[in-house]
C-alpha positions in Angstrom: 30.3 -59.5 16.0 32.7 -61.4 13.2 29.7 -62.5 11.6 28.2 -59.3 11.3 31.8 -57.6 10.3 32.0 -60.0 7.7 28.6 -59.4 6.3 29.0 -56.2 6.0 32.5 -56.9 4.4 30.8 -58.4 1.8 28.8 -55.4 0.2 30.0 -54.7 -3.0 28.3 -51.4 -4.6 28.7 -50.9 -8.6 28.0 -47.8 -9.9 24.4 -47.1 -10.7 23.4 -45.7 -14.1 19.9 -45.2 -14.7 18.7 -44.2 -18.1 14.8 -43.4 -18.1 12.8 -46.5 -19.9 16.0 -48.9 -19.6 17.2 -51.8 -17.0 19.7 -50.4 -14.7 22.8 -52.2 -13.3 22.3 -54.4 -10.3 25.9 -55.9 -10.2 26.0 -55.1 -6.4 25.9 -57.7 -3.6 24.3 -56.3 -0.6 23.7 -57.8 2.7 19.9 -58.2 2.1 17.7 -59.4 -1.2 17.3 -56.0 -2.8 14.8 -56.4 -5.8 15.0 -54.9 -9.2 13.7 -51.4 -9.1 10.6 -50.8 -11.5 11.7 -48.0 -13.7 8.5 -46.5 -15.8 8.7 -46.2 -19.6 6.9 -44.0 -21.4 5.5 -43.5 -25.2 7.4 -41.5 -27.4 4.4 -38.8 -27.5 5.2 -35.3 -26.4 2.6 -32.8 -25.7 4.3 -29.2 -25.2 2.2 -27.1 -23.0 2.7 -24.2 -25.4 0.5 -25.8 -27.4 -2.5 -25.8 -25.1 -2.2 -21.7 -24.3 1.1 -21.9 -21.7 3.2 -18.4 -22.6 6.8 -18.1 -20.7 6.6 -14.7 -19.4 6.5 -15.2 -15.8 3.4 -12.8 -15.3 0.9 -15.4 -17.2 -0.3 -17.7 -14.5 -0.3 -21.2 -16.8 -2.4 -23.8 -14.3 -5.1 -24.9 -17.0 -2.6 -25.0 -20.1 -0.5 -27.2 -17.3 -3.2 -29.2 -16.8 -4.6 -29.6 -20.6 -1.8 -30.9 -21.2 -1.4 -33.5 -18.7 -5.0 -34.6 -19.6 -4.3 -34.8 -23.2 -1.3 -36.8 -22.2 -3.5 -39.3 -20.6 -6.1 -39.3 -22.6 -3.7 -40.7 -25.4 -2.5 -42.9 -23.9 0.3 -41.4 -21.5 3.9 -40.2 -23.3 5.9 -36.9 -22.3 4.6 -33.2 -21.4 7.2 -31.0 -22.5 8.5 -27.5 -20.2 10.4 -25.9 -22.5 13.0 -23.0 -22.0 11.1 -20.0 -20.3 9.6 -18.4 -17.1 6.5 -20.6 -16.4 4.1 -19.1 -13.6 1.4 -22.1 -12.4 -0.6 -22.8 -10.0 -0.7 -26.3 -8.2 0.1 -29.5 -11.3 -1.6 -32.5 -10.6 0.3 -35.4 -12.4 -1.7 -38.7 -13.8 0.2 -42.4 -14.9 2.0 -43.1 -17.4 3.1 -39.4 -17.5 7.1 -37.7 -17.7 6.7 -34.5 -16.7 10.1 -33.5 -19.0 11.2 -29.8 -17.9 13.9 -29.0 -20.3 16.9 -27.2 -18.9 16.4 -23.6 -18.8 13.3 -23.6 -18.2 12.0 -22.4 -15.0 8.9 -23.2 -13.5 7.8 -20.9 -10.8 4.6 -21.6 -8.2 2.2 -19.3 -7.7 2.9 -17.0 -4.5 -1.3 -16.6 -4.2 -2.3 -18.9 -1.4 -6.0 -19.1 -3.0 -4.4 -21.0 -5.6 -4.0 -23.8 -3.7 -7.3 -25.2 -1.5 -7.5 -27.4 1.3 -7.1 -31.3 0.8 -7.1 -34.2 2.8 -3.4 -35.1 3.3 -1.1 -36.3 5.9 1.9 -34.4 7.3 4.3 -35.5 10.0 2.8 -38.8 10.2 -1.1 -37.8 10.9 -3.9 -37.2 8.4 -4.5 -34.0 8.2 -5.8 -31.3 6.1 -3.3 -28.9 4.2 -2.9 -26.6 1.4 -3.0 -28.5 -2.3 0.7 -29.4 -2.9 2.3 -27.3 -6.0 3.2 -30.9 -7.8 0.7 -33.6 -6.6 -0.4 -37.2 -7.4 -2.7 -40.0 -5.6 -2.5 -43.6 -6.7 -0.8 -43.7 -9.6 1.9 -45.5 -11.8 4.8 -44.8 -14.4 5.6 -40.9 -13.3 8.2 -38.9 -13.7 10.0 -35.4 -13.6 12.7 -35.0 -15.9 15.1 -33.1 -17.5 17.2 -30.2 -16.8 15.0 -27.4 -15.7 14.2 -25.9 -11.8 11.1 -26.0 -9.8 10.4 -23.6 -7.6 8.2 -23.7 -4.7 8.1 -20.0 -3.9 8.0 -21.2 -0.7 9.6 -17.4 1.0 5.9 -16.5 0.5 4.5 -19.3 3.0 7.2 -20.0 5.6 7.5 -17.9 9.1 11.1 -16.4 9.9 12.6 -15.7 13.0 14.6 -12.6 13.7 17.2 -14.3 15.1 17.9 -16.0 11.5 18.5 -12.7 9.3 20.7 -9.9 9.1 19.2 -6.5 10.5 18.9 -5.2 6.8 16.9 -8.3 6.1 14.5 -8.5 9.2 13.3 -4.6 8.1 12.9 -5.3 4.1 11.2 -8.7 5.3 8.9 -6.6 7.7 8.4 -4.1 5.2 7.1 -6.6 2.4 3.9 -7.0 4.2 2.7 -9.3 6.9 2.3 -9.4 10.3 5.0 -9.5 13.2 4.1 -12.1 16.3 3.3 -10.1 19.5 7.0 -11.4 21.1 8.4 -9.2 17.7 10.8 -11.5 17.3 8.9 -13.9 14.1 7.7 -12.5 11.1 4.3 -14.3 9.6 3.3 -13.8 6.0 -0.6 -13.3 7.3 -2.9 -13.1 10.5 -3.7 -16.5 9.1 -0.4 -17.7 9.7 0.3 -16.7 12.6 -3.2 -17.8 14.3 -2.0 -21.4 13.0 1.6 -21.3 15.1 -0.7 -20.5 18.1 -2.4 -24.4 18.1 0.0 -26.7 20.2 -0.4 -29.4 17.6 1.2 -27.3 14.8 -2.0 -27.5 12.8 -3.5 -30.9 14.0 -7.0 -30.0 15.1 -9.5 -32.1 17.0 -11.7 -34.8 14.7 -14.5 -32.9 15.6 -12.6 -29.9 13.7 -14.9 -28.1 10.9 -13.8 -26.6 7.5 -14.3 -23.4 8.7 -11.7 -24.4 11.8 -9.0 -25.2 9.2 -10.1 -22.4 6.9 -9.1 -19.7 9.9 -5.4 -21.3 9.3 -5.3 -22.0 5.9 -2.0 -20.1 5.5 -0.7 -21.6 8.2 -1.0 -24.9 6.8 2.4 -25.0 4.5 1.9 -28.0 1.7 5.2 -30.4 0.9 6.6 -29.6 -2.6 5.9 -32.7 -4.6 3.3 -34.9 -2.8 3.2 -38.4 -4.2 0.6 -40.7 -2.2 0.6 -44.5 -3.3 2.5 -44.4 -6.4 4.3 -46.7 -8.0 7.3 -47.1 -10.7 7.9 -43.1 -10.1 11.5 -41.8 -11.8 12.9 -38.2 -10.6 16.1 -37.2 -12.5 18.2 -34.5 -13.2 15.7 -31.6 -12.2 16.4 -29.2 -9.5 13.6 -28.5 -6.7 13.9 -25.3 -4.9 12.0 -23.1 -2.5 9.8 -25.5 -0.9 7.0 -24.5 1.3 7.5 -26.7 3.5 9.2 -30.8 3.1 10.0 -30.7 -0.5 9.5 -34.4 -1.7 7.3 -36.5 -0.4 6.7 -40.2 -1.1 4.2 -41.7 0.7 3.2 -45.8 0.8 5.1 -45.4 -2.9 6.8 -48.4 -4.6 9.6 -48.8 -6.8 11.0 -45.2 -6.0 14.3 -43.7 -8.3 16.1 -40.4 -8.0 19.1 -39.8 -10.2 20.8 -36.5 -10.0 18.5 -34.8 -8.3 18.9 -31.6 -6.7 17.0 -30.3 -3.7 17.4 -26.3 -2.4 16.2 -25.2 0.7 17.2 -22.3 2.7 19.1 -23.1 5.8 16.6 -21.4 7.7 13.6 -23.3 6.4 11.7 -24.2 9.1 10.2 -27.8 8.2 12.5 -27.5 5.0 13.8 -31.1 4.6 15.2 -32.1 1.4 13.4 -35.5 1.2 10.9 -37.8 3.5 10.6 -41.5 2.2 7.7 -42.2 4.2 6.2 -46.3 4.8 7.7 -46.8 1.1 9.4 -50.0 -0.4 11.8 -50.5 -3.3 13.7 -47.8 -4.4 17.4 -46.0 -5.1 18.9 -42.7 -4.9 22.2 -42.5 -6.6 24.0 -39.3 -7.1 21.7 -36.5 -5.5 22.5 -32.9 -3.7 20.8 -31.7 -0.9 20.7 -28.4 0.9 17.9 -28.4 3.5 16.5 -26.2 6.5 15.7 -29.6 8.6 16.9 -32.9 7.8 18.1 -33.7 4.2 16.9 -37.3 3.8 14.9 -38.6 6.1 12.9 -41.9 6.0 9.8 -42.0 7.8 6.9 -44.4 8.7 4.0 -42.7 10.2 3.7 -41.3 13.7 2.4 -43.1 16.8 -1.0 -45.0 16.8 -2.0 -43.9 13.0 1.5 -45.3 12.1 1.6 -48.8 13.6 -2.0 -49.1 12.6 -0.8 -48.2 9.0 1.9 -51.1 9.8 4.4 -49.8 6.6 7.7 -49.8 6.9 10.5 -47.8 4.2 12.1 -50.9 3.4 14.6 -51.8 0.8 16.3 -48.8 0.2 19.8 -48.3 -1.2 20.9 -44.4 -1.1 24.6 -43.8 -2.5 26.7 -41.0 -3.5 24.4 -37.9 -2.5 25.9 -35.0 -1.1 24.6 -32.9 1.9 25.5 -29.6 2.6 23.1 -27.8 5.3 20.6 -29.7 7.1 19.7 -30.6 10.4 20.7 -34.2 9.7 22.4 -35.3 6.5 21.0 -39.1 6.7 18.0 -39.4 9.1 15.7 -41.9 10.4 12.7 -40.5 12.4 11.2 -39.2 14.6 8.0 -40.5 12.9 8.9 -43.9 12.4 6.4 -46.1 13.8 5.4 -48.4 11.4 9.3 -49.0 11.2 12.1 -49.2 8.9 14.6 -51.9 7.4 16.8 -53.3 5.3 18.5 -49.8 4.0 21.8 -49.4 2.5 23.5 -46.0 2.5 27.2 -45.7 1.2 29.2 -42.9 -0.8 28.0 -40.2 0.9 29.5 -36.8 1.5 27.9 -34.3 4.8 29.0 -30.5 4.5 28.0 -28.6 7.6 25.2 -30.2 8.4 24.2 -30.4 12.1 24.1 -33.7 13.0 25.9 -36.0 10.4 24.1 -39.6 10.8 20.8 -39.2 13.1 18.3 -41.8 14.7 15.7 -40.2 16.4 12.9 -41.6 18.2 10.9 -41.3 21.6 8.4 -43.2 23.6 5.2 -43.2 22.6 5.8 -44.0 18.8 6.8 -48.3 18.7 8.5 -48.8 15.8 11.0 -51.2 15.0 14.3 -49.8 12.9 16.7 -53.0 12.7 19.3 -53.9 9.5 20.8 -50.6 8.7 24.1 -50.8 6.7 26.1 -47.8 6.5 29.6 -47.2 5.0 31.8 -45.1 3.4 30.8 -41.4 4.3 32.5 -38.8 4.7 31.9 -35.6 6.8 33.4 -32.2 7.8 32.6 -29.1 10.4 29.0 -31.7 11.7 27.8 -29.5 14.2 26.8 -31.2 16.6 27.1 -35.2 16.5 29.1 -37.0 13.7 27.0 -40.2 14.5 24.0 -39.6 17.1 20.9 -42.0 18.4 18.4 -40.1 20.2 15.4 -42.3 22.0 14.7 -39.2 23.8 14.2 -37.0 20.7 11.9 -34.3 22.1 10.8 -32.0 18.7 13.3 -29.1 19.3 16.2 -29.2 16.3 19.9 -29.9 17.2 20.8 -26.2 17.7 17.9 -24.7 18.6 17.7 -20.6 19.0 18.1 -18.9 22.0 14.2 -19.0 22.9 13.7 -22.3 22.1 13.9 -25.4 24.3 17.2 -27.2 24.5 17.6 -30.6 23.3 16.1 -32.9 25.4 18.0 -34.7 27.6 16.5 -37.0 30.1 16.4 -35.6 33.8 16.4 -39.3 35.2 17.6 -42.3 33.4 16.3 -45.0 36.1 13.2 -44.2 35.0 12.1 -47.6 33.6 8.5 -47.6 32.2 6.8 -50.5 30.8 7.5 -52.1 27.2 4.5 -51.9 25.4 3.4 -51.5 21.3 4.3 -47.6 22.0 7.9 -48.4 23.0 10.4 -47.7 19.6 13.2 -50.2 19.1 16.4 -49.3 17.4 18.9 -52.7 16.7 21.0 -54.5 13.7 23.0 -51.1 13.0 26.2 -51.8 10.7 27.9 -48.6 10.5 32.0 -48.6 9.1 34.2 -46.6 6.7 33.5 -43.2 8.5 35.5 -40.1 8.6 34.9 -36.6 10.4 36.8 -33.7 10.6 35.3 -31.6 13.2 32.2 -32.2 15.0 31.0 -31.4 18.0 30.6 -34.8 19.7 31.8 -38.0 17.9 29.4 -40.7 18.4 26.4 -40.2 21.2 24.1 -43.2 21.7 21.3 -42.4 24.1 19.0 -45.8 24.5 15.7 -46.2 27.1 16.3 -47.7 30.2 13.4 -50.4 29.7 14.6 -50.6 25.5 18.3 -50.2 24.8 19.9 -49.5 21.3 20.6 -53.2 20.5 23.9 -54.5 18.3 25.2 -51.0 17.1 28.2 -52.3 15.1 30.6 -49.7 14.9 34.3 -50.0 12.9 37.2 -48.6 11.1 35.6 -44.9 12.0 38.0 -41.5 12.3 36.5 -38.7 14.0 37.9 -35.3 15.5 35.3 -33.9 17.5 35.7 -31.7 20.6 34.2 -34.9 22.7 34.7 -38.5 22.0 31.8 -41.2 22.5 29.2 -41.2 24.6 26.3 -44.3 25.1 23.7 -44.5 27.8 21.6 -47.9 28.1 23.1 -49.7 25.1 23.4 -53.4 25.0 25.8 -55.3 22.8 28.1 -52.1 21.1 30.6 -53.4 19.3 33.3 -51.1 18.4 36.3 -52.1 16.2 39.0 -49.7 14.8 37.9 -46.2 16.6 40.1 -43.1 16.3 39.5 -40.5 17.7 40.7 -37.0 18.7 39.4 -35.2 21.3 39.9 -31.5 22.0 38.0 -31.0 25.5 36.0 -33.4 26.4 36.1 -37.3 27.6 37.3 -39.6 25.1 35.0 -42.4 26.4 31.6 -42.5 28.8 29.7 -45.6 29.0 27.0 -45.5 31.3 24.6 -48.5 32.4 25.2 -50.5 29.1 26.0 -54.1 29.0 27.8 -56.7 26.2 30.1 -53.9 25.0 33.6 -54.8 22.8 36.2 -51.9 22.7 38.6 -53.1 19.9 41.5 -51.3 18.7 40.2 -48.0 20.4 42.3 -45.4 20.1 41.8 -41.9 21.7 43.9 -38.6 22.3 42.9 -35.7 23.8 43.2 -32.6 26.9 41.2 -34.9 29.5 43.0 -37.1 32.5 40.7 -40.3 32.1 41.0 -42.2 29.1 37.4 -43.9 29.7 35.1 -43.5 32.5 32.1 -46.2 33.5 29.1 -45.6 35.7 25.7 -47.1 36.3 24.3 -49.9 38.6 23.1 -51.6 35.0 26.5 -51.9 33.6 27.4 -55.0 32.5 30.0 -57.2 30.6 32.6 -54.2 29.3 35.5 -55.6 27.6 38.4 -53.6 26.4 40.4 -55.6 24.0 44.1 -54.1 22.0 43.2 -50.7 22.8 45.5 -48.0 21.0 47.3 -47.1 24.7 48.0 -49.4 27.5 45.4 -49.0 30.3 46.6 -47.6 33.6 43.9 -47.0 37.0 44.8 -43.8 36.6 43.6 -43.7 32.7 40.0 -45.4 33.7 37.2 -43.7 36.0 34.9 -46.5 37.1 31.9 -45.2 39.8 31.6 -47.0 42.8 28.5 -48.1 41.4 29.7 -50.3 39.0 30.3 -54.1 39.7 33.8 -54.6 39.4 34.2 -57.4 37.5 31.9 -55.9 34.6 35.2 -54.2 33.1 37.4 -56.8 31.3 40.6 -55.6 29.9 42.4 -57.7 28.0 
């Protein structure tokens, strides 16, 4: 564990200051070889789209002067296509290389709300290839992008998402009802169309059989929601200072991209969103996001790699990532990793961060079935208030349902039988080499929960210098080699500390109050090798709960 402290102890993280077509600082020393991050440059060129027929009255749907523009921007040679202030009504924008898609600040470009605008593709959503509806900002295999400037985006996705009942006001459910659409037969979801709500019917939320025809898909067209800003094999690709609102369903992104930068970015998405994450780095390499606010329906940034066999045959990790001083206000997770995360992930550095509300604060999801390796994490300095659920939560058992699901909805899934040990094959996900310090909470509902497999544990979770008021303290189930150093926490109902069929674990400077009569209690046949070393009280019998189950000499106190 001192070897991995100090490692850690080493990162130093200047301030990043990117300026479009310049180097950027890389004066920080982090615990892996991070290279330089491409940042495109463009001609000094600028094509306004008023110039090819665009008109800013909000009514005026603008696709073709959009995409005049954009062409005439290529065809000389790339250079900047200018938004200016205005109300700008388009249909879907397809971006080409060597192209800044500059939208000045007050200007306000608005997606069309008329799903014919937007035909079926070939895309891939939630790890699968799929078909879905054309994506309002798009682009496939290119390099030197960006969106810049000052301006908003919006998605208009309202007009595409489902809403439950149980997520508005009474007022709203009847003006939503009365806008038009249809009302499921349980009357408790509104759907914008029959379309729609024919989609939610399919068990694999849209992921019909290879045989599947056009016309299959066309009978759910409107069911099939497109991600905001859809970039597929990009490289050198720059977002800064524009706001993206309203998506229809994820709002950005990046797929098998390289050399990825976002700079002051914001990203709005109604709390209810369903599918409404702020960001999904999928299989990508190289890239930073520095200074960035994000308020999401799902989870706010989430790195991804592909889901089960299409995903380990893809064999991409998001790698070499550093993600600093972002904010996150809603969200089912305010830094994620998974559930799709086969082809794995590594080598990511998240500090500076800031988690307002969200529902779970830092989450690891994952189940079997997907492989996967996620190893070299390094996470420090965040800090996080009223987390809903867990401050700091790995989930191997992740079953789909979001951390605080409604009343009609399954409950997060937690494992009926542990014992169950099943064999370790390429379909079995691995989480290890997790550096987490510097963390402070103010109210959650659970500290820190670590939920491993009983044939894969969560391997070297390096926990220190962490502060967390929660109504329950920390909880890990089949976790091998935890190493916890400088842990306060105060606990309102709950057990301070359960450890259950885990092995290798350090206790270090553990320090826990709380309304419960056992300080820590220990169960499982499995458990072995628990040492409790300097903790913050001194250790009674009657402070520790160990089930008869438990080899007594696997509990060291010293």
């Amino acid at each position: 564990m001192k070897s991995s402290i100090k490692q850690l102890t080493l990162v130093l993280l200047c301030h990043l200051i990117i300026i479009p077509g310049k180097a950027q600082n890389t004066c920080e020393k982090l615990p892996f070889d991070m290279p330089k991050v491409n940042v495109p440059v463009f001609k000094p060129d600028t094509f306004n789209i008023k110039d090819y027929g665009a008109v800013n009255d909000g009514v005026t749907l603008n696709t073709q002067a959009f995409a005049k523009a954009i062409d005439a921007c290529s065809k000389a040679g790339g250079g900047t296509v200018f938004v200016p202030s205005g109300l700008w009504l388009t249909g879907p924008i397809i971006m080409k290389s060597k192209i800044n898609l500059y939208v000045k600040k007050g200007a306000l470009v608005l997606f069309s709300r008329n799903f014919d605008d937007y035909p079926l593709v070939q895309s891939n959503y939630e790890g699968l290839n799929t078909m879905r509806c054309q994506s309002p900002i798009s682009g496939v295999g290119l390099e030197d992008i960006a969106i810049t400037g000052g301006g908003v985006l919006d998605g208009s996705g309202d007009a595409w998402r489902s809403v439950k009942r149980s997520k508005m006001t009474q007022s709203h459910w009847y003006s939503l009802v009365k806008s038009g659409g249809v009302v499921g037969k349980d009357g408790n979801t509104w759907y914008p169309s029959e379309k729609s709500m024919k989609g939610s019917e399919i068990q694999s939320s849209g992921y019909l059989s290879p045989n599947a025809k056009e016309a299959d898909y066309l009978a759910i067209k409107d069911f099939l929601r497109p991600v905001m800003v859809n970039l597929n094999g990009c490289k050198n690709i720059l977002l800064e200072g524009v706001t993206f609102r309203n998506s229809p369903s994820w709002c950005l992104h990046p797929l098998m991209c390289e050399h990825l930068t976002l700079q002051n970015v914001k990203v709005y998405n109604p709390w209810y969103a369903q599918n409404g994450d702020g960001i999904d780095i999928e299989s990508c390499r190289i890239g930073r996001i520095d200074n960035c606010t994000f308020d999401a329906g799902d989870d706010a940034i989430c790195i991804k790699s592909g889901r089960n066999e299409e995903g380990r045959k893809r064999n991409m990790p998001t790698e070499l990532f550093v993600i600093t001083n972002c904010i996150v206000y809603h969200g089912h997770g305010g830094f994620v990793i998974g559930s799709e995360m086969s082809g794995g992930a590594r080598n990511l550095f998240v500090s500076n961060c800031t988690f307002i509300g969200t529902d779970v604060g830092l989450r690891f999801k994952t189940t079997r079935g997907r492989g996967g390796m996620v190893e070299k994490i390094y996470i420090s300095d965040i800090s996080m208030i009223n987390i809903l659920t867990d401050a700091i939560g790995f989930d191997m058992y992740y079953g789909g349902t979001s951390p605080l699901p409604e009343a009609d909805e399954k409950q997060p899934s937690v494992p009926e039988e542990t014992e169950t040990i099943q064999e370790v094959n390429n379909e079995t996900p691995q989480f290890e080499d997790f550096y987490i310090r510097n963390i402070s909470c103010n109210g959650a509902e659970r500290a820190i929960f670590l939920q491993g497999l009983p044939e894969m544990y969560i391997k070297n979770i390096n926990l220190e210098n962490i502060s967390i008021r929660a109504n329950s303290g920390i909880t890990c189930i089949d976790g091998d080699q935890i190493n916890c150093k400088n842990i306060k926490l105060e606990v309102t109902n709950g057990n301070i500390i359960v450890f259950s069929n885990s092995k290798n674990v350090i206790l270090n400077q553990v320090q826990g109050t709380g309304n419960t009569s056992k300080f820590i209690s220990i169960g499982g046949k499995r458990t072995e090798n628990i040492q409790l070393t300097q903790i913050g009280q001194k250790l009674t019998d009657a402070d520790m709960e160990i089930s008869s189950d438990v080899n007594p000499k696997a509990v060291v106190k010293k």
